[in-house]
Each structure stands twice: as C-alpha cells, then as structure tokens.
N, C-alpha and C positions, 0 to 999 in steps of 0.2 A: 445851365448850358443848353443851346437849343439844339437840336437834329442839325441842323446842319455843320455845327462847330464839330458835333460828338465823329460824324463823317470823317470831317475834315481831321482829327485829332490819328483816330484810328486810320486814314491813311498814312499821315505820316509817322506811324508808326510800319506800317509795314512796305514801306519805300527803300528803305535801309537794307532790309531781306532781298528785296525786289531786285537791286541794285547788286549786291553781294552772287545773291544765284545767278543773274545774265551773264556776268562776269566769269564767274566760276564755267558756265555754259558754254562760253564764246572759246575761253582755254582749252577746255577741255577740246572741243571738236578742233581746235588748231594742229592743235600736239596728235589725237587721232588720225589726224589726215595724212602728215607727213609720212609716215614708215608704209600708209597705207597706199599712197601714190607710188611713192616708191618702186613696193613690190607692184605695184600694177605694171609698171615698165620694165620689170628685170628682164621678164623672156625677150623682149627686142632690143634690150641694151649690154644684159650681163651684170654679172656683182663686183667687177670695176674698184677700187677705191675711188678710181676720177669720176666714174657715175654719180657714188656719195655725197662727193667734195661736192659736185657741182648741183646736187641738188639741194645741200645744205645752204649753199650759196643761194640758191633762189627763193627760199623760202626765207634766210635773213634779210635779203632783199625785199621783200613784197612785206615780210613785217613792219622794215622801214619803210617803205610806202604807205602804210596803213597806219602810221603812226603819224606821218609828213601828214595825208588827207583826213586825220581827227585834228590835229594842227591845226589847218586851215579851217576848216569847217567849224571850230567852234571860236571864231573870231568875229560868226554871223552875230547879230544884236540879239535876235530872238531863239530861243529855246525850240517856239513849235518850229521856224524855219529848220535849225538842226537835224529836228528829231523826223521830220519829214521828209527832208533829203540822205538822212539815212538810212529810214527803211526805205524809200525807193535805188538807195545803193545796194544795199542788200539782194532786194526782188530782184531787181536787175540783174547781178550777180550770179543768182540761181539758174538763170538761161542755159550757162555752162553746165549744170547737170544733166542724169547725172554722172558720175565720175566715171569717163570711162579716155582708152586711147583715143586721141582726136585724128578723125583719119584723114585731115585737111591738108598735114605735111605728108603724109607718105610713110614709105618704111624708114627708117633712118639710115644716115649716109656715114658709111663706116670710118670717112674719112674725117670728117666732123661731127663725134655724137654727142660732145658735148652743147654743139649749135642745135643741134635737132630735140638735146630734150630740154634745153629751157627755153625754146618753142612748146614744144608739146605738153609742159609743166602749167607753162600761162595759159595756154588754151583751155587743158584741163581743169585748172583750179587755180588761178594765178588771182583771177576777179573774187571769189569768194573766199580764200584765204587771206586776201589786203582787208577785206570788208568786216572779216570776224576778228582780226589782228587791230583795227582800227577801235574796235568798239569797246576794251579796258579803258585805251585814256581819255576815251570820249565820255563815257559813262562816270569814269570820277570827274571830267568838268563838270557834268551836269547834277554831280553827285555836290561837288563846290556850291555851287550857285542855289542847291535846293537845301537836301539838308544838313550840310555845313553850315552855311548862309543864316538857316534859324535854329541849327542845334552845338554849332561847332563841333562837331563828329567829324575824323580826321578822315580825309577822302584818301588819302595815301595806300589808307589799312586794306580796299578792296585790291590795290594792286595782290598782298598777299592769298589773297581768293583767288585769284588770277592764274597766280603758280602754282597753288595747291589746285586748280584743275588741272595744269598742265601735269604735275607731277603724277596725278593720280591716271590720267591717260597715256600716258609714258610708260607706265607700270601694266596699265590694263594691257594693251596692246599685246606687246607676246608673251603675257601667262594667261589671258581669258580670250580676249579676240581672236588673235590670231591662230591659237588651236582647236578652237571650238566650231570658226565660222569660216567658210569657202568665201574668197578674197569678190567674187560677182554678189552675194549676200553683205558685206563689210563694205562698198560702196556704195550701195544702196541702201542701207540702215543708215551712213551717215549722209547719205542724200535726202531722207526724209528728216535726218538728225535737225540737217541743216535748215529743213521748211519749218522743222519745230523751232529753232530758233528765231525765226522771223516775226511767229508769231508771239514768241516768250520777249523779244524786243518791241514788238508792240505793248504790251501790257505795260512794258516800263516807258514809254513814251508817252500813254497817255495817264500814268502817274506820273511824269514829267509836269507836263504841258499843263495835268489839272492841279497842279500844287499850288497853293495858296500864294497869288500875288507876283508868280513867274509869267504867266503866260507870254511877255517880253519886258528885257530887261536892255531900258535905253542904254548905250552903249556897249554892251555885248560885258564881257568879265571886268571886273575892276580893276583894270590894270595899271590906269592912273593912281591907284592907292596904294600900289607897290613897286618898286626900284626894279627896274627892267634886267633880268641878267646879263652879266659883261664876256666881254668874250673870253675873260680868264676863267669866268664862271662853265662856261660851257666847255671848253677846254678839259678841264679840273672833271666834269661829267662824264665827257667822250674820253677820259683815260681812267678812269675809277672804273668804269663798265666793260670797257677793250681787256685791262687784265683777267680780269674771272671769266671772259668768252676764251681768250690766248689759253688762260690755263686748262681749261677742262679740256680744249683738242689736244694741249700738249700732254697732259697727263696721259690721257687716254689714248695718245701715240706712244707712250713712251712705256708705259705699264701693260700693252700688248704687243711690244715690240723687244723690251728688255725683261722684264720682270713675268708678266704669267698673260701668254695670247690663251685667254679663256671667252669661249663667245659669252656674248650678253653683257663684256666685260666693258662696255661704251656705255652702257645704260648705266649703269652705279655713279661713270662723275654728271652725267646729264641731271641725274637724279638730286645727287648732291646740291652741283648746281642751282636747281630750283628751288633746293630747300631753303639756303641760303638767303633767296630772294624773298619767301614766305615770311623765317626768321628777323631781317632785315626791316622789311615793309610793315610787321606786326605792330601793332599799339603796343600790346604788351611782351615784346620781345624775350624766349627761353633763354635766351644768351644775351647777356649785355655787353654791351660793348670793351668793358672794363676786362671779362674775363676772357674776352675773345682775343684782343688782344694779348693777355699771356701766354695763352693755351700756345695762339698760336705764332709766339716770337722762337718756343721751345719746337713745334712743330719744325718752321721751316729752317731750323737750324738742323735739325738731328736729320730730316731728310736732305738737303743740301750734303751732309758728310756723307751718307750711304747712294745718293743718286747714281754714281757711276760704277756702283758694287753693283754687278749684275750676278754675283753669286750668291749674296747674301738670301739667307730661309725668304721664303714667300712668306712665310705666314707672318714674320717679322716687317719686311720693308713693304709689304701691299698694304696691311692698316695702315701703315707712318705716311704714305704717299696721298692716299684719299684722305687721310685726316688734314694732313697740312693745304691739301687743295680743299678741302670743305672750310676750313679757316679762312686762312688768308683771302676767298673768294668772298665769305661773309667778312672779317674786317675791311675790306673793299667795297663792300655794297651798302655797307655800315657806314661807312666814309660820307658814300654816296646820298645816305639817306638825309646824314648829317646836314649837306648841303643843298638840303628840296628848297627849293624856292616857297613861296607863296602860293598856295592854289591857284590862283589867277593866271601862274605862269607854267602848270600841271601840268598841259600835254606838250608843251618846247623842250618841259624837263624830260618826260619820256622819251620825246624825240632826239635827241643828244643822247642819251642812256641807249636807244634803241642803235643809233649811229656808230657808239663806241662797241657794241657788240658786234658790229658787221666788221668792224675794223679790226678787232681780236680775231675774229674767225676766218679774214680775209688771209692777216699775217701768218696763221698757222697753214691753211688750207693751199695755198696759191703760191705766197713768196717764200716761204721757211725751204722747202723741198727744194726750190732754186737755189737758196744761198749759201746752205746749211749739208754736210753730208752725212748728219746725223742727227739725234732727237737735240738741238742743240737751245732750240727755243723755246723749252722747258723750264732747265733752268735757268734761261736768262729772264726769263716773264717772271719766275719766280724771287728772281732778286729784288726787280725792279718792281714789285710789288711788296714790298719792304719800304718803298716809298711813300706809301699811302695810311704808316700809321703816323701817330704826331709827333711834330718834330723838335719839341721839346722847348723852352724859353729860358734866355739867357745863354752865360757862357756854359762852357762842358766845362765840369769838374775833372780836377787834373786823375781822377782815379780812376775813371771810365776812359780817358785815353791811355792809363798805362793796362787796363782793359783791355783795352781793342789791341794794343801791343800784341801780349801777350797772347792774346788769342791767336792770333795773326802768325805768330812763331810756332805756336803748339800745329797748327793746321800747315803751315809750312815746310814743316819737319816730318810728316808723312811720306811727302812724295819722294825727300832726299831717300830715308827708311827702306822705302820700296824699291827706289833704284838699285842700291846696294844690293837688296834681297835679288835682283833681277838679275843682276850684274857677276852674281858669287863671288861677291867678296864681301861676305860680313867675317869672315879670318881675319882680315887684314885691316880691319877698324883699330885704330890705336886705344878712344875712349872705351869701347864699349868691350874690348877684348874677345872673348873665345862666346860671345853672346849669338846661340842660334838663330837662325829662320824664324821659330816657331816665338823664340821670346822677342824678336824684333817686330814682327805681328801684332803681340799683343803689345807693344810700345808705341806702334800705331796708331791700334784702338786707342788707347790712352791718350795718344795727343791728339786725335780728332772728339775725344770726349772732352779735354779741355777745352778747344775751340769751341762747343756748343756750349759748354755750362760759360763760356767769356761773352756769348753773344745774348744769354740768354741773361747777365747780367746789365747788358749796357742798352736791352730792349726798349728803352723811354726815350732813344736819342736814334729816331729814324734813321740820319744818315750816317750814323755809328755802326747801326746793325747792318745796314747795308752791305758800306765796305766791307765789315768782317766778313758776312753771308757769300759776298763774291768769292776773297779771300778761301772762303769756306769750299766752295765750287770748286774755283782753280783748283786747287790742292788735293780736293778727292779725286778728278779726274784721272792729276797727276798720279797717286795712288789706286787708284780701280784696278780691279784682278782684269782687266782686257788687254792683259799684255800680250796673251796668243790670240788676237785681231792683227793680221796683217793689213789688211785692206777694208774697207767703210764707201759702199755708194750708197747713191739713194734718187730715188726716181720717183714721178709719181704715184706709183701704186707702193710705195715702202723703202727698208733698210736690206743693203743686202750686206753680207759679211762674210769675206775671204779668213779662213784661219789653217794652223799646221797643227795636226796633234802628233807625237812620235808614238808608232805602233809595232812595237820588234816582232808582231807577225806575222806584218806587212812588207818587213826587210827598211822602216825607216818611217820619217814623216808622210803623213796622209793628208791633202788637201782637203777643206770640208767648206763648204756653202750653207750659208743660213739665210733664210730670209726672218727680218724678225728671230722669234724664237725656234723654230722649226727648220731642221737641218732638212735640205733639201738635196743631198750631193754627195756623194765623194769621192777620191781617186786616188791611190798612192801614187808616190814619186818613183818607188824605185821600177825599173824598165821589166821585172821580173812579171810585178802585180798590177802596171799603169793601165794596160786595157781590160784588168779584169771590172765589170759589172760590182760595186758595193750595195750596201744598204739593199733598198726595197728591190734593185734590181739584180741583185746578185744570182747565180743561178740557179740556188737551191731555194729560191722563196717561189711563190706562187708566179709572178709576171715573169722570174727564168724560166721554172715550167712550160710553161705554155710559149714563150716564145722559140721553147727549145725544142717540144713538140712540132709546132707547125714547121719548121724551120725541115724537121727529119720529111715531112709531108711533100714540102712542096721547093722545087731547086730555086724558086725565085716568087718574094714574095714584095707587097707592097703595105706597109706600115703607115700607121696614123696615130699619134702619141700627142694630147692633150697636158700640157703642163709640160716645159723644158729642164728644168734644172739645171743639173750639170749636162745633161745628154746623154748620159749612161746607158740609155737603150742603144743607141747608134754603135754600140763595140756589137750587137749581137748583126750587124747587120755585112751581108754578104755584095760580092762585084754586081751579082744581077741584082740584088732587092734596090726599094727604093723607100725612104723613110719621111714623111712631112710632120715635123713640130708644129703642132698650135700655141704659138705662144701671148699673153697678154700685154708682157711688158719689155719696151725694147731692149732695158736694161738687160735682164737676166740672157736674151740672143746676146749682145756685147760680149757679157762677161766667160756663155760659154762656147762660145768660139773664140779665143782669146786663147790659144797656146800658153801664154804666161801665164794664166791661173788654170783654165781647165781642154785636157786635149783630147777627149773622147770622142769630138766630132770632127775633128780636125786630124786625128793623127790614127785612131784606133778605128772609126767608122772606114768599112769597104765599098760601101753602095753610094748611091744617091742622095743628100740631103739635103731637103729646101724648109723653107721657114714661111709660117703664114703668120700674118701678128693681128691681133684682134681678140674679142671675146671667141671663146670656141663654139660656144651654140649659134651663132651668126655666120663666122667662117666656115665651119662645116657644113651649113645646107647650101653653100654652095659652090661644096666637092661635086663631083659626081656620083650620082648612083650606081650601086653594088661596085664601086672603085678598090674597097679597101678588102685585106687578106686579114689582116688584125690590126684592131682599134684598140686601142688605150687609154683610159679615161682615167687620168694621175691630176687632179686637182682639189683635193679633198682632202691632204692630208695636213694643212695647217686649220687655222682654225675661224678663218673667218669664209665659212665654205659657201660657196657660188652653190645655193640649194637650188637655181633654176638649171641645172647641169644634173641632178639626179630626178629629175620627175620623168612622168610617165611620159610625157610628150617627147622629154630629152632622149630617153632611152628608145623610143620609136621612131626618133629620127636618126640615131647613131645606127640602128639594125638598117634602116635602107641604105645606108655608103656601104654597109659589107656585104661583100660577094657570098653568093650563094651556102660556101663554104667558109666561110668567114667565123671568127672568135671576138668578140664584144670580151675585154676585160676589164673590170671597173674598180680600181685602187683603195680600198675605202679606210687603210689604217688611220687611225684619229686619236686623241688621247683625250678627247672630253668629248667626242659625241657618239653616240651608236649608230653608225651611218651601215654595219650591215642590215640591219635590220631594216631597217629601212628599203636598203637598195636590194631586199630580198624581196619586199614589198610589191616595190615598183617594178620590179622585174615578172613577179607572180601577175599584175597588171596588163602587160602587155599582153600574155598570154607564149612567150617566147620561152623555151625551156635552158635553165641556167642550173647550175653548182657553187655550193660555197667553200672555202678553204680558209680556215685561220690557223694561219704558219706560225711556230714559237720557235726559238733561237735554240740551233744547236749546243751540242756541251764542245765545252773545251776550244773555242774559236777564237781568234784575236778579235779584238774591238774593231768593228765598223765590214767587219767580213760581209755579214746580213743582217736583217734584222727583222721580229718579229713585223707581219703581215697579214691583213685580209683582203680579201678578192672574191670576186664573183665574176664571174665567168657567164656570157649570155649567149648564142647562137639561134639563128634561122630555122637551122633545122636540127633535131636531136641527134642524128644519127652522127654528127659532128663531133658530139660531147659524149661519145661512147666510150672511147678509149679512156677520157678523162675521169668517166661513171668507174669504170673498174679499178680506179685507183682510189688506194681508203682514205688518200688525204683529201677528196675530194665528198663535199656532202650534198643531198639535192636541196634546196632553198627549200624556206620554208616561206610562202606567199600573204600567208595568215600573220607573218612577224610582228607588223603593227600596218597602223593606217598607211596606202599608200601614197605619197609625196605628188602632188601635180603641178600644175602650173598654178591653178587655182585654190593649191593649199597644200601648205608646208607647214611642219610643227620640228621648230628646232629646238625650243624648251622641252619636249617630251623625247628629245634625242640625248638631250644634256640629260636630263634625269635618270635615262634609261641605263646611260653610259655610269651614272654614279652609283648607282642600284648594283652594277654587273661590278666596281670595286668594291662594294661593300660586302657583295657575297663573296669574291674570291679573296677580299683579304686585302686587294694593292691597291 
C-alpha cells in the first residue's frame, strides 16, 4: 500500500465523524438560537403568546427556506461548486452579527408587532439561521455522493445527529445557559459559536472536494438512476410530518391549558418530539416499528377516552398524554422513514418533510384559535393520525367489525350514563333500578374500558381504529366532568372559561373565570355579596389592605391595575377615583365588561374606568410620570409568567408613573414558582424600600371568600411604608433572596426548583 492510498484510506475513514459532528454542530446552534432571540426581544415586545406564535412561525419558515436553498444548490454538477458557495453563504450570513436588536426598524409599532418582529427577527438572524438549517440536508447529499457512493453507509442516520443536537440544546438552554449566563454574553458566545462553525464547515469541505475521485461528478446526483417522486409521494411526506408538528402544539396547548399549566411544561413534547426524529432516522432503531405500533394503538386509545376528563389525577392522564404523543409522532415519522426515497432525491425528501411541519404548526398556531373555541385540534390531529399506520390487505374479517360494533356501543353508552347522572334521574331508570351516581360512574369506566380494549383489538385495520378512536372522542366529550363550563372562548393568547360553583356562604352560585387552568376571577350572584372583592382581592388579603389603606389616605385616588380579570379591583373604587386596566388580551376586556358574565366594572365600580390593551411594559412608559396613587402589578399568577414584567428595569419603571406618595404592589401568588423571592430580589436592586406579606386563608370561610396570597409592597419614599412596617403582617424583604431578575437575566428553572424545595419542607 503506498502513502498515498494509506492517506487516502484514513481519510475516509474519518469523513463519516466529520460529517456526523458539523451536523450535530449546525442543530445544535439552531435550537440555541431560537429561545435565545427570543428573549433578546421580550423587553420591547412582552411575553404575548402571539409574540411566541409568531416567532415560532419565523423560524419554521426560514428552516424551510434553508432546506428549499440545500435543494437547489445541490443540483449544481460539481461538489467544489457546492461546497464553495456555501461557505461564502455562510460568511456572508455572519455580516448580521453579532446578535443583537436591529435598530433599522425602530421601536416597534404597538399596533402591528407582529409586523415589526418578523422584520427584526430577519434582520437579526433570519440569514444565518436558513444557512445553518440548510446545512443537515445539504451535508447528507454530499454525504450520498462521497461515502455512501463508496461505502454504502446510510446518509439518512446523520439526520438522527441532527436532532440529537437539537434535542440536547433544547435542554441546555434553561438548565445550564440560561442561568448561568447574562443574555449580552449568550449572544456573543453563540456569535463566535457561529465563526466556529464556518470554520468546522470548512474542514468538511475540503474533505468533500478532496475525496477520491469527486472533485466533479458530471451530472450533478444520479437521479437518472432513480424514479423521480410523484406527487402522491410527496403528498404522503407533507402529511406524515404535518401530524407530529399539529400534535406537539396541540398537546402542549392542551396539557397547559386542561391538565397541569406547569412552566417548562412546552419543553418535554418539543423534547419528545425530537427524540422521535432521532429514533426514527437511527440505523439501528430502540424501537421498532413493530412495537411502536402496539404500544401505541393502546396509547391513543386510552388517551382519546380520558382527553376530555379534566379531573382525572395528573399523575395518571399527563404520562398517558406524552406517551401517546411521543408514539404516534414516532409511528408517523416511522411511516415517513419508511417512504425516503433514494438518496439522490435526499434533500426534496427533507424539503416536503420540512414543508409538512410548517403546515402542522401553521394549523395549530394561526387557524385552530379561529375556528375552534377550544383545544379542539387535538384530538382531531390525533385521530387522524391513526391514519398512518397500515392498512391492512384484503377483506375485514367479519369479527373485527362486530369489534368495532361493539366498541362503538360500549363508548356510546357513556355519554347516555352521564346524562342521566346530570339529569337526576337515575331513580327512575327502569333496567338498572335503585343503581346510584356512584355505581353508574363506575359503569362508565367500564364501557369506556371496553371501548379501548375493542380498539385495541382491531389495531391492524387503520381505518377500523380510526372510526372507533373518533367514536371514542365523541363519546368522552359527551361524558367529561365539564358539565359546570357554561361558557368556552378562545382568542389568541388562550382558553377562557365562564363556570357556576354553588357556595351557601355566599347566599348561592358564584360566577368563576379561568383562563387555562388558573382561576382568575370571581363574583357571586346573589345582590347581598355581588360587589364584594373575592379571591386574591378580597379585603382581608394583602392587595385589600393596602388598597383600603390608601383609600382611608387620600379622598381621591388614581389607580393602575396590570392584568384585568374579572375586574374585581374596580368595586373598591370611589366617584372621585379614577382606575386604568392594562390589559393584554381583548378577550378577557369583552368578557369583563359584559353584565351577563361579570359586572364588577360595570355595575359595582363608582369611579372612572378606561382600558388600555397592550403588553403592560410598553403601555405603561407611556403613562405619564408620577401619574399613578397605586399601581398594581397582578400578572404572575398563572404560570406562563411575563419574567420581563418583574426585572429590575421593570420595577424602575413602574416607580416613575407613581406619585411621590405612591404604593408599587406587586401580586406574586404562583403555585410552581418562587416569584417572591425573586421579586424581593429585584426590588433590594433598585434600591426602593419595600415589605413582604404572605397572607394564608382564614378559618371557617366559605369557598372563594379569599384566598391565600403574596405581595410585596414597593414605594419612593419609606416614610410611605410606615404605617404598613407597624403591622406584623407586614415583613421587610429580604434583598439577598436570590439572584436579582433583569433584563439581561432571568432564572425561571431556579424559581421552579426553589418553589419545589419550599413543598418539600412544608409538606404540600
């Protein structure tokens, strides 16, 4: 063997590594960049769901751009042409660094911001996120043509590198990045990340270009050697990849909206998600397709019956939910794999794949919120992904449709069950006689368990399962404990939910608002208790205090209440005060000003009330200065909390709208994060002297009177917070709490832990 072969041999051995790690490299800074642009734009945009939506939106976009121009680009004949116009696409690309707000557009325009931030997104990183997104399918062409071409080594396998960097920076992001490093260091680490990249793409370029016998390959891939794909074929791609994109927003709308709003709770199906892809793409696949299939014919059965139980244990219906979305997204992508073309036709396949994912994310993100007045696109995505396992050959055996009968009846016979139970009259049943509530219940479960074990028999015959699975749907809906939901909107930032609870302390039924899982509201009906204050604003919690104090102060005050509700602050308000809501979403204005659902602002408020609609950190700088008597800062108590709303910048600008003599009150009840501490933090920060109070529930009170509270309390000047020092429910902050919160760095995972730490010591 001479030196030059022995070269030539030991390169192509380490081509293959070469190729695996850029790949891995290119993922990972993609998936880093997103959350991290992100937060670079909350303090001028707010934490919005519509900001999300539409930044999720841009970056599915610019992945399929980046996938359309590896498309095209590797249709050139020659290899070095490729590989040289793509690192000059690259270099180029870099110009945009590094990562910061482009100050080309302006401030943004309150009236359109979702126009202004996918401007400012492109500007930002629009060029060098197509160019790293371009470079997985690009790199297994050339992975095809090199060592495929002399080793037959499947070029598919690097896609799974691909996701396993994605996955693995997904993860890093808010347990190690995000709390370790100040968000102006986190763009500049991956602005150099990014130069590293360019030059770790060269090294595989010029292992490219110098591999034996490529340096051009007349006619560019061999595509003459293989059967072009048809449009059914691409079709069949763009809907196998559109499902597991639909499912994971829908999940993960639906699991923080009915079942448990826990932050970080997005991250676990994203996560899933890409495992899927990993699994799927793998040469040697942990899961075959054989068993995925089973697993999860029983998955999306047993979830399909419990979906619309929103009472059912967490601990129970959150595994069965992620399990059957980590399923059914890998039997789909499993599908998908099933049907790869040729290498030759590698990156059209990705591009289709890539297409169908924007299409899934479009559907949930954009059109479902319009059409739908509930998580409704859930389980419909999950039916219809029942469609993509195999459909079986020949005719059906006549035993699998008295199967599907049968199932069909068992699942049917729920929701009659339930009505009865609704109705009070299970007395007057003739079959089942003097049979309770409680044993009608469990006759319930019992036919929705047969329905699952009928579906779980006929699972070889797609569109067997189907039917039933719909079947299955209807029927628990009809059965869901949401019988006390009177009312179901839904707008772009969420689900809201009108319900009645009867409370004989209250002298009768109690109106209650939810957004999501987190009751934001409430007000009795009867005329006794209608304009009394509930919940967080009752008068014996921390925000009545203090607004009952100032109120004894001063004959006429001016209010400023972040986060609307119901409106429950507006009963404390008097003929001379005057009260402005910040509100986000126009919905929740609609719904509380609306006499038919809730009339605290309408019937019980005595002053002035105007509405301003917007994120509040924008709206409010441009109140006027030292305008406000008492500011109210109620946005934090569900759980996907606006963290750019408690930094030190935020709390620095809420202290200039108040008047000299002014009270800063900041809401911080939460039930998965320790946001006093924090906001004890941030407040020690400013240097502004504040007090804490965490208020627990009296004895002996009827339901929804008040409810446990924290608050902290900030003012100008101390002499303000004197009166409030002398009272023992009142404690001084403590500023040392933890790190404090800025603009330039937030730690919500060490607020989640903290807050898990403080049940673990007390017990709850």
């Amino acid at each position: 063997m001479t030196s030059l072969d022995a070269r030539s041999d030991r390169a192509d051995l380490a081509t293959p590594t070469l190729f695996a790690v850029t790949v891995f490299a290119s993922a990972g800074l993609v998936f880093m960049v997103e959350p991290m642009v992100a937060k670079l734009m909350l303090p001028l945009l707010g934490g919005g769901p519509s900001i999300w939506n539409t930044s999720l939106a841009f970056f599915q976009a610019m992945l399929l751009a980046g996938y359309l121009y590896a498309h095209l680009l590797q249709r050139l004949p020659s290899l070095r042409a490729q590989a040289g116009i793509h690192l000059a696409v690259l270099a180029a690309a870099a110009l945009a660094l590094p990562l910061r707000v482009p100050e080309l557009l302006g401030q943004p325009d309150p009236n359109h911001p979702a126009l202004w931030l996918l401007g400012a997104l492109g500007l930002c990183v629009g060029a060098p996120f197509a160019a790293l997104s371009a470079t997985a399918p690009l790199a297994q062409s050339w992975h095809a043509r090199t060592v495929h071409a002399h080793t037959g080594v499947e070029p598919y396998a690097l896609y799974a590198a691909s996701n396993l960097g994605s996955l693995l920076a997904l993860l890093a992001y808010p347990i190690i990045v995000e709390p370790l490093t100040p968000l102006h260091g986190q763009t500049l680490a991956w602005s150099l990340g990014y130069g590293g990249f360019i030059l770790l793409m060269g090294l595989l370029v010029l292992a490219v270009v110098r591999h034996r016998d490529l340096g051009a390959v007349p006619g560019g891939p061999a595509t003459a050697a293989t059967p072009a794909p048809t449009w059914r074929d691409r079709l069949v791609w763009t809907l196998l990849a559109a499902a597991p994109s639909s499912l994971m927003l829908g999940v993960t709308t639906y699991i923080t909206t009915d079942v448990a709003s826990a932050p970080f709770l997005w991250v676990v199906p994203l996560a899933l998600y890409l495992a899927t892809f990993i699994l799927a793409f793998a040469a040697r696949p942990l899961i075959s397709s054989e068993h995925a299939l089973v697993f999860q014919a029983a998955a999306v059965a047993a979830c399909s019956a419990i979906l619309p139980f929103s009472a059912t244990n967490i601990g129970l219906s959150l595994p069965i939910h992620l399990i059957c979305f980590f399923l059914t997204a890998l039997v789909c992508h499993q599908a998908l794999v099933a049907r790869r073309p040729d290498p030759a036709h590698l990156t059209e396949f990705y591009l289709w794949m890539s297409f169908g994912g924007v299409v899934g994310g479009a559907f949930n993100a954009f059109l479902a919120p319009v059409i739908f007045s509930s998580v409704w696109e859930y389980p419909l995505v999950l039916t219809l992904a029942c469609l993509a396992r195999p459909w079986g050959e020949g005719r059906v055996e006549r035993w699998r449709w008295a199967t599907l009968l049968l199932g069909s009846l068992a699942a049917l016979t729920a929701p009659v069950l339930t009505t009865f139970i609704n109705n009070h009259q299970v007395a007057h049943l003739n079959v089942l006689g003097a049979v309770g509530p409680d044993a009608m219940r469990l006759l319930i479960r019992f036919a929705m368990a047969t329905a699952i074990v009928c579906a779980f028999i006929i699972r070889r015959r797609a569109l067997l399962l189907f039917g039933l699975i719909a079947v299955i749907s209807i029927a628990a809906e009809g059965a869901g404990d949401r019988v006390q939901v009177l009312t179901t909107w839904r707008s772009f930032f969420g689900v809201l939910k009108e319900s009645h609870l009867p409370v004989p302390g209250l002298g009768g039924d109690v109106m209650m608002l939810a957004h999501g899982t987190t009751l934001h509201g409430a007000q009795a009906l009867n005329p006794e208790y209608r304009c009394r204050p509930l919940l967080y604003y009752a008068p014996e919690t921390p925000i009545g205090q203090v607004v009952k104090a100032e109120r004894a102060r001063k004959p006429a005050m001016r209010f400023g209440a972040v986060g609307l509700g119901t409106g429950a602050i507006s009963a404390y308000t008097r003929p001379a005060d005057r009260l402005t809501f910040f509100e986000i979403d126009p919905l929740v204005i609609r719904v509380s000003t609306n006499p038919d659902h809730f009339s605290y602002t309408t019937e019980c408020a005595r002053g002035k009330i105007d509405y301003v609609l917007g994120d509040a950190r924008l709206t409010l700088e441009k109140q006027p200065k030292e305008a406000f008597d008492l500011l109210l800062i109620d946005a934090f108590s569900s759980d996907s909390v606006p963290a750019h709303l408690l930094t030190v910048e935020a709390v620095k600008g809420y202290l200039t709208h108040l008047k000299p003599d002014g009270v800063l009150i900041l809401h911080l009840s939460n039930r998965n994060l320790d946001l006093p501490s924090v906001a004890q933090a941030v407040v020690g920060a400013t240097g502004a002297p504040g007090l804490l109070q965490k208020h627990r529930l009296g004895a002996d009170e009827p339901a929804l009177w008040e409810s446990a509270e924290d608050a902290v309390i900030v003012a100008r000047d101390p002499k303000v917070l004197a009166a409030y020092a002398a009272d023992k429910r009142w404690t001084p902050i403590d500023p040392k709490a933890t790190k404090p919160w800025t603009d330039d760095y937030t730690n919500l995972l060490g607020a989640l832990i903290s807050r898990i730490s403080q049940r673990g010591g007390t017990g709850r």
